[in-house]
C-alpha positions as CSV (number, residue, x, y, z in Angstrom):
1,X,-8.8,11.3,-6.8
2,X,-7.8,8.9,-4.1
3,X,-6.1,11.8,-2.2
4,X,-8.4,13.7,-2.5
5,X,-11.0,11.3,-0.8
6,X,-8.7,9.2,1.7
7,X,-7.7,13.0,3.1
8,X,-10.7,14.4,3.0
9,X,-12.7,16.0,5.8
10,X,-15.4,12.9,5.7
11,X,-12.6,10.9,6.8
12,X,-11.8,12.6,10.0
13,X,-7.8,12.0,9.5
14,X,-8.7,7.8,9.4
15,X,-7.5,6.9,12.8
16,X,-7.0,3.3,13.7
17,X,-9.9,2.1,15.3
18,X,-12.9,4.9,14.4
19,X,-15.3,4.1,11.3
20,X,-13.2,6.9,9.2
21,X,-10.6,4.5,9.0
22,X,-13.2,1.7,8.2
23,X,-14.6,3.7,5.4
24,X,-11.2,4.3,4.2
25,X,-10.8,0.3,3.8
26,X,-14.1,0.2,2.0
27,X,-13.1,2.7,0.1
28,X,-9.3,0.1,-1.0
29,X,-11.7,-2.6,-1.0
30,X,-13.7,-1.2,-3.7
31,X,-10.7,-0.1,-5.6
32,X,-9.1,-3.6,-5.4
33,X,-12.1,-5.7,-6.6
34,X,-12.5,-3.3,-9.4
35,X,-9.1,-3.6,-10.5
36,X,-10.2,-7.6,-10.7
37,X,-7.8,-8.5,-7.4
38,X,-8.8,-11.7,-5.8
39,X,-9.5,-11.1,-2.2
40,X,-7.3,-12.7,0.6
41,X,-9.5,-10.7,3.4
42,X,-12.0,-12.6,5.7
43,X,-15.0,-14.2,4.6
44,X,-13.9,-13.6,0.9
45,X,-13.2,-10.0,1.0
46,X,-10.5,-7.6,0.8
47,X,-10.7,-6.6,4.3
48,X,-8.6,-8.9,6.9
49,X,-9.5,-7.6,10.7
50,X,-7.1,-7.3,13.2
51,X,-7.7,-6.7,17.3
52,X,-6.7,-3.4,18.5
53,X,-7.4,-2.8,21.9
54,X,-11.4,-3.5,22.4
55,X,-11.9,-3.1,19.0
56,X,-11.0,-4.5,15.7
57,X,-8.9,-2.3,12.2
58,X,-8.8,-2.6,9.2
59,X,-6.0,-4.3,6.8
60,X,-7.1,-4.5,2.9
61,X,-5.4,-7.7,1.0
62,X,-5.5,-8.7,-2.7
63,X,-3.9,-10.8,-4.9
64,X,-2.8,-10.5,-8.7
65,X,-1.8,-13.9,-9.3
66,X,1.6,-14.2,-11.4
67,X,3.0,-16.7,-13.3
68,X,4.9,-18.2,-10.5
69,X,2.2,-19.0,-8.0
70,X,4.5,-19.7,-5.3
71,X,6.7,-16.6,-5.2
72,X,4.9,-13.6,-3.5
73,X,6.4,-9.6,-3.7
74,X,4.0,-7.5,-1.5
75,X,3.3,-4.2,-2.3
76,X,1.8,-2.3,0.2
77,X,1.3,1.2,2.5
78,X,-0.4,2.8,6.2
79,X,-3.9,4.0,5.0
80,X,-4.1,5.2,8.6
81,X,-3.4,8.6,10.1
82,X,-3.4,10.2,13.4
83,X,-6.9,11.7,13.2
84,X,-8.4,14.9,14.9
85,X,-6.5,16.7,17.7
86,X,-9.4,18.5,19.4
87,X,-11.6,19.8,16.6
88,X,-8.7,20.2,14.3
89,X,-8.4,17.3,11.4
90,X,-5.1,15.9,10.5
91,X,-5.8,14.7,6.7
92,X,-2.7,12.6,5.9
93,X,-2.7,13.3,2.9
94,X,1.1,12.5,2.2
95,X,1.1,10.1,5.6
96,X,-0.2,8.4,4.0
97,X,-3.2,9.1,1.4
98,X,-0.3,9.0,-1.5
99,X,1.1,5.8,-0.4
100,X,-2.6,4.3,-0.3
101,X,-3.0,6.2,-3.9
102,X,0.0,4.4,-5.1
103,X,-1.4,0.9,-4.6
104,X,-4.2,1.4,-5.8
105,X,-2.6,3.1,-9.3
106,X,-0.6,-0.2,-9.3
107,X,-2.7,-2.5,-8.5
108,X,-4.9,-1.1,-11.1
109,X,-2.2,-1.1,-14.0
110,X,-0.5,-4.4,-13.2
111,X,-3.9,-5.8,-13.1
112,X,-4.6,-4.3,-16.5
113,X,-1.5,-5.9,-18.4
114,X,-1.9,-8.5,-21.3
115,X,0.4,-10.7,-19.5
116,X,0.3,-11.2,-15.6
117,X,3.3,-10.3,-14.0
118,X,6.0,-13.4,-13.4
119,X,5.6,-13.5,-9.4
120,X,2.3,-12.8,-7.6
121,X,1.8,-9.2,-6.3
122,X,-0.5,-9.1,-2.8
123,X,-0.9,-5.6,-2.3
124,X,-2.1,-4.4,0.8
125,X,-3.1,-1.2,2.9
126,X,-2.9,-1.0,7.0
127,X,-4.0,0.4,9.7
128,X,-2.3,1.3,12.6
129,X,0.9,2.4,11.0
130,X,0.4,5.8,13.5
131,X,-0.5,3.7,16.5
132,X,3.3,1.6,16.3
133,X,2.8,-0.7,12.6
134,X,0.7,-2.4,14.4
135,X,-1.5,-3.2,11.4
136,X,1.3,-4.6,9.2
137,X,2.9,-6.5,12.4
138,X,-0.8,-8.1,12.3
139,X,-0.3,-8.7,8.5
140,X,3.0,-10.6,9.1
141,X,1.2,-12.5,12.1
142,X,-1.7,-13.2,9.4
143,X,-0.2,-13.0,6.2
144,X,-2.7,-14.8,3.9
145,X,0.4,-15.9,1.7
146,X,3.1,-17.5,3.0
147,X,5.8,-15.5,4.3
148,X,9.0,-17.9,3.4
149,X,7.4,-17.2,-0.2
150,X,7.7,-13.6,-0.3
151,X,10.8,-12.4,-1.7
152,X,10.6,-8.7,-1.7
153,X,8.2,-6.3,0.2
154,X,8.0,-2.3,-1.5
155,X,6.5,-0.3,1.2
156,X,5.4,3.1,-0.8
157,X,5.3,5.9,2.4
158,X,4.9,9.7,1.3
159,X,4.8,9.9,-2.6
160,X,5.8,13.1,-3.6
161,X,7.4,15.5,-6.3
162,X,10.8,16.9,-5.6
163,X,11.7,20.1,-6.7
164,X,14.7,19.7,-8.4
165,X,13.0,16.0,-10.3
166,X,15.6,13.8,-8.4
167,X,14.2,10.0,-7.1
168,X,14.3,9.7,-3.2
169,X,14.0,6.0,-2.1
170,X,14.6,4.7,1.3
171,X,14.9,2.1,3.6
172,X,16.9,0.9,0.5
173,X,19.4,-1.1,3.2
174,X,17.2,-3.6,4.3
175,X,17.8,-5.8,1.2
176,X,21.2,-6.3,-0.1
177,X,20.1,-6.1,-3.7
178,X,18.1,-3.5,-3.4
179,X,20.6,0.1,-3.6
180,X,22.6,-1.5,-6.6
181,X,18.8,-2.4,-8.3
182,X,17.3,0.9,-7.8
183,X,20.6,3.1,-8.9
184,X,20.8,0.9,-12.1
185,X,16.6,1.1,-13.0
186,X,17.1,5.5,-11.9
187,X,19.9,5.1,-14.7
188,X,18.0,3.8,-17.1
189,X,14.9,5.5,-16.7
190,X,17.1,9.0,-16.8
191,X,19.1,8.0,-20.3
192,X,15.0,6.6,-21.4
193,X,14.0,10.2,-20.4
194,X,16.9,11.9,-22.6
195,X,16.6,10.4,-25.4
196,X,12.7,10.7,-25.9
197,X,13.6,14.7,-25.2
């Protein structure tokens, strides 16, 4: 469903800076204050602005308060794509409508737990990830939580099935605990998998 909206023809492609991309943030907006998110946007909404050339883009920001109110993991992903090309549309719809999807499946089911989660999750969406990451360099600028309190950042690009079932996750190296974490919890979730067959 959100795939099939955020890469839809109505959206033109969402490229930073035209109102497809705004509509697309309305869109996360929605999403996130249904799911019950607090919003850490301006003027007590989900969307924070940002300058981009003459104009201003669209970041999306909510929080799912934990347990530990003063450790922060940020989920987030580029809602933005590179637009039309002429009259031709380019949809995005794995750059990055599945990465936007995935947020908003999370937020929604972390949000719907008995028990909030130990640290606090901001999840986020940004623009400008085509244009340089200029949305989530704005976000880092402007965080809305503070960055010395974020221990862990999961950016979800390009969700997709393989073919042959296998788990690709990158960028893995830019946390030390991170490719030891991820092999063990693929482990487990394979021997889980096996023994429920």
């Amino acid at each position: 469903e959100h795939v099939a909206f955020l890469a839809s023809d109505a959206l033109a492609g969402r490229e930073t800076g035209s109102e497809e991309l705004v509509k697309a943030a309305e869109y996360v907006a929605a999403r996130f204050k249904k799911a019950g998110l607090k919003p850490l946007g301006d003027d007590d909404t989900f969307i924070a602005w940002w300058k981009f050339g003459d104009k201003k883009a669209p970041n999306c920001v909510g929080l799912l308060p934990g347990t530990l109110k003063d450790e922060f993991i940020v989920v987030g992903a580029n809602m933005d794509h590179v637009g039309k090309r002429g009259e031709a549309i380019f949809p995005g719809a794995d750059a990055n409508a599945s990465g936007v999807a995935g947020v908003l499946e999370l937020a929604e089911a972390f949000a719907s737990l008995k028990e909030p989660p130990a640290r606090s999750i901001v999840f986020a969406t940004f623009g400008g990830g085509e244009k340089g990451m200029l949305g989530s360099a704005a976000f880092v600028s402007d965080p809305r939580v503070p960055v010395a309190k974020t221990v862990a950042m999961v950016n979800l690009d390009m969700i997709g099935r393989s073919k042959d079932g296998y788990l690709f996750v990158g960028g893995t190296g830019t946390c030390a605990e991170w490719p030891e974490r991820v092999q063990r919890l693929g482990a487990q979730e394979a021997t889980a998998l096996l023994r429920s067959v």
